[in-house]
N, C-alpha and C positions, 0 to 999 in steps of 0.2 A: 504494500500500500504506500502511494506517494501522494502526501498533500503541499501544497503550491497555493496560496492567497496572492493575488495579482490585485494592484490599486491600481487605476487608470487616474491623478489626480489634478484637477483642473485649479482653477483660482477664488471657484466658492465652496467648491465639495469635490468629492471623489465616486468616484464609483467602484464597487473590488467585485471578485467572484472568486471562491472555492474550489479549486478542481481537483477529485482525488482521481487518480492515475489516470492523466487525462478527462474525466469523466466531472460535467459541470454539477457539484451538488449544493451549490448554494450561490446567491449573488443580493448586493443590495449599494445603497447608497450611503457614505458617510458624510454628512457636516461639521465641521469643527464647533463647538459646544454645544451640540446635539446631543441630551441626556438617551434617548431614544437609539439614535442613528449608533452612538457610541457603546449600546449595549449589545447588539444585532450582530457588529461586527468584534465586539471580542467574546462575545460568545456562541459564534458561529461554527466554530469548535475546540473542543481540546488540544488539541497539538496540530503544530505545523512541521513542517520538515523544510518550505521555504519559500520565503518572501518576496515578490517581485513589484519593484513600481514604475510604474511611469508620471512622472509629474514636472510639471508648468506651476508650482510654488513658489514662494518667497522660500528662501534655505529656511529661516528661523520656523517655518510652518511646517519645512520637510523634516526638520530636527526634532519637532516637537509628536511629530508622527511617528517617526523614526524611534524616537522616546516611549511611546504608547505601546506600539507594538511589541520593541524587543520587550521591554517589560511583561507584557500577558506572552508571551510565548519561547523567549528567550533563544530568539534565532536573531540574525542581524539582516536587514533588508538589503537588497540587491536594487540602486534604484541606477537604471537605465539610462545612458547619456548618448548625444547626437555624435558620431564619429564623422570622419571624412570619408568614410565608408565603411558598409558591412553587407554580407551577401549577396555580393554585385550593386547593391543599389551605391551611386556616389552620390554626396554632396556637392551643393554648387555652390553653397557660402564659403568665402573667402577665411570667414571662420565659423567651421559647420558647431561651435555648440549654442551660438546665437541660435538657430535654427530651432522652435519647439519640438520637443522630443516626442510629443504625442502623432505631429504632424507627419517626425519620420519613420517612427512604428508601424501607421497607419501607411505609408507607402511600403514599407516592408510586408505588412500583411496584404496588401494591393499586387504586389507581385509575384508572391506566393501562389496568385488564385489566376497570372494570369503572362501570359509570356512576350505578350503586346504592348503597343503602347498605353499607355494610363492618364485619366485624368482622375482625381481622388478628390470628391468634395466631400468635406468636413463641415456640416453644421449645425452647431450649439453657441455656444454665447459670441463666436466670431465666426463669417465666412471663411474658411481658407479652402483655395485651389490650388492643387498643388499638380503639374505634369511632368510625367517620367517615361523619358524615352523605351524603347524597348530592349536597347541592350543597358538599360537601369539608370541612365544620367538622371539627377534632376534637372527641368529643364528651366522652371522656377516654379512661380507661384507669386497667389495673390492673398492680401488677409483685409479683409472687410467686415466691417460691426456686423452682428449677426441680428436677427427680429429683431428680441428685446433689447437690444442696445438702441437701437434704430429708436426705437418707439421712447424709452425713455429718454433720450437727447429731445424728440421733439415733445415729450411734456413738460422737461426742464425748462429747457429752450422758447416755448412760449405761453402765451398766458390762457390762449382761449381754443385750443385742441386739447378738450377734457371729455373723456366720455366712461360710461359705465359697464355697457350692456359687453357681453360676449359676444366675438366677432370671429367667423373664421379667418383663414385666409384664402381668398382667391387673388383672379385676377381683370375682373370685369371692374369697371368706375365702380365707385363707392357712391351711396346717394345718405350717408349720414357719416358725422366727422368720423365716428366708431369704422365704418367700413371705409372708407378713404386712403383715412391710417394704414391702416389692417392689407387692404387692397395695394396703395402705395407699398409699403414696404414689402409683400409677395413680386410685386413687379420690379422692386430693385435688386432682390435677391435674385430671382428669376434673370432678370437682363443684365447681370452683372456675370450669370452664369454662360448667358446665350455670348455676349460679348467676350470672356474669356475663351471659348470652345473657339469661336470664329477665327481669333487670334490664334490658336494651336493651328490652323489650317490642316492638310495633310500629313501624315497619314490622320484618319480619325479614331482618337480614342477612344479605349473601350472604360466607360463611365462608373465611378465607385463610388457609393453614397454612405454615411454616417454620420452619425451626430446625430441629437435630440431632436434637431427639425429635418433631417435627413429625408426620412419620407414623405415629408410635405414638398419640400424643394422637387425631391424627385417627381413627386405625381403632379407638381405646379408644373415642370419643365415639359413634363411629355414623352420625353426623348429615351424613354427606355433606361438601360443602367444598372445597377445590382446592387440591393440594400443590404449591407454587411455590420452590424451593429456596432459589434465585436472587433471590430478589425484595427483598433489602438492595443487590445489583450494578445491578437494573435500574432503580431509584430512582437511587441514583448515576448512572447513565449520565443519566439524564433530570435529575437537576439539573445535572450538570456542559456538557448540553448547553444548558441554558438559563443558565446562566452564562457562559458561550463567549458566547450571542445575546448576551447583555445589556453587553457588553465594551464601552467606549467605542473609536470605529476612530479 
């Protein structure tokens, strides 16, 4: 029996999941001073054998995590950095660990599923598109506020776009401020994506969706693609196992 806790952690919360030998038997979400969220995950089990994270934190939030965990299970965590490459895929930053590390998991689990060229949209609290050639360059990418970013700049930002009711997202006009909003920002997201693709021109990518509004984007866009929820975890799995190989014995 091998158990493995994987954090995916972002800049308000995290996400983990439990897999014992391979095999996913538990997952949830944590917040930092979440009496709730913080019981779920350390008592999600008994013993761990090994900790994997991926996270876009302030160091003193990764320390303090870092702190949490080895205390309830007295393993030390393994947290994942951007290289200038790993498993064919390269980096195109001049200094790849600027580069969020969730972003280049995510293209690592993107390549894994696919031998082509890529385009990898991530989106949760920020757009990023990220494309990578087929023999694995990145070729860049773009990073764009995501919904709720969008939507709260424009109720900071002014004084009389207030509204209450629940709105989906589409993309036809809005006929009250609530859908506008709503509609607007589907449409920037949407043409922010159609706009990126156009720009990759030839060959055309084959399309990878994730993040929280992932499947909105996708079924806003049209354009087909494949919803991979997972695929920040399954990068991690695949560097952290090719860091294991690469261990001096």
């Amino acid at each position: 029996m091998s158990l493995c806790l994987q954090l995916d952690v972002g800049n308000s919360s995290a996400k983990w999941r439990l897999l014992e030998s391979g095999t996913l038997r538990a997952r949830g979400r944590y917040r930092h001073g979440d009496a709730g969220d913080r019981e779920a995950l350390l008592s999600c089990t008994h013993v761990v054998e090994q900790i994997w994270i991926s996270s876009v934190a302030r160091p003193e939030a990764e320390a303090d995590l870092e702190g949490l965990l080895q205390q309830r299970w007295g393993v030390k965590p393994w947290f994942a950095r951007t290289p200038a490459r790993c498993l064919g895929l390269v980096n195109s930053y001049a200094e790849p660990s600027r580069m969020g590390v969730d972003r280049w998991l995510a293209m690592l689990g993107a390549r894994a599923r696919c031998s082509g060229r890529i385009c990898l949209v991530d989106a949760g609290s920020a757009l990023t598109i990220d494309l990578v050639s087929a023999s694995g360059r990145h070729e860049g990418g773009y990073i764009i506020p995501g919904p709720a970013l969008m939507e709260r700049a424009l109720l900071l930002d002014t004084d009389r776009v207030r509204f209450e009711e629940a709105v989906a997202y589409r993309l036809q006009p809005g006929t009250s401020t609530a859908e506008a909003v709503r509609h607007g920002i589907s449409l920037a997201q949407t043409g922010a994506l159609l706009m990126a693709l156009r720009q990759a021109a030839d060959p055309v990518p084959s399309l990878f969706f994730c993040g929280g509004a992932g499947e909105t984007l996708m079924q806003l866009l049209g354009a087909g693609g494949e919803l991979v929820p997972d695929l920040v975890f399954e990068g991690l799995e695949l560097m952290a196992a090719e860091s294991i190989r690469s261990r001096p014995t």
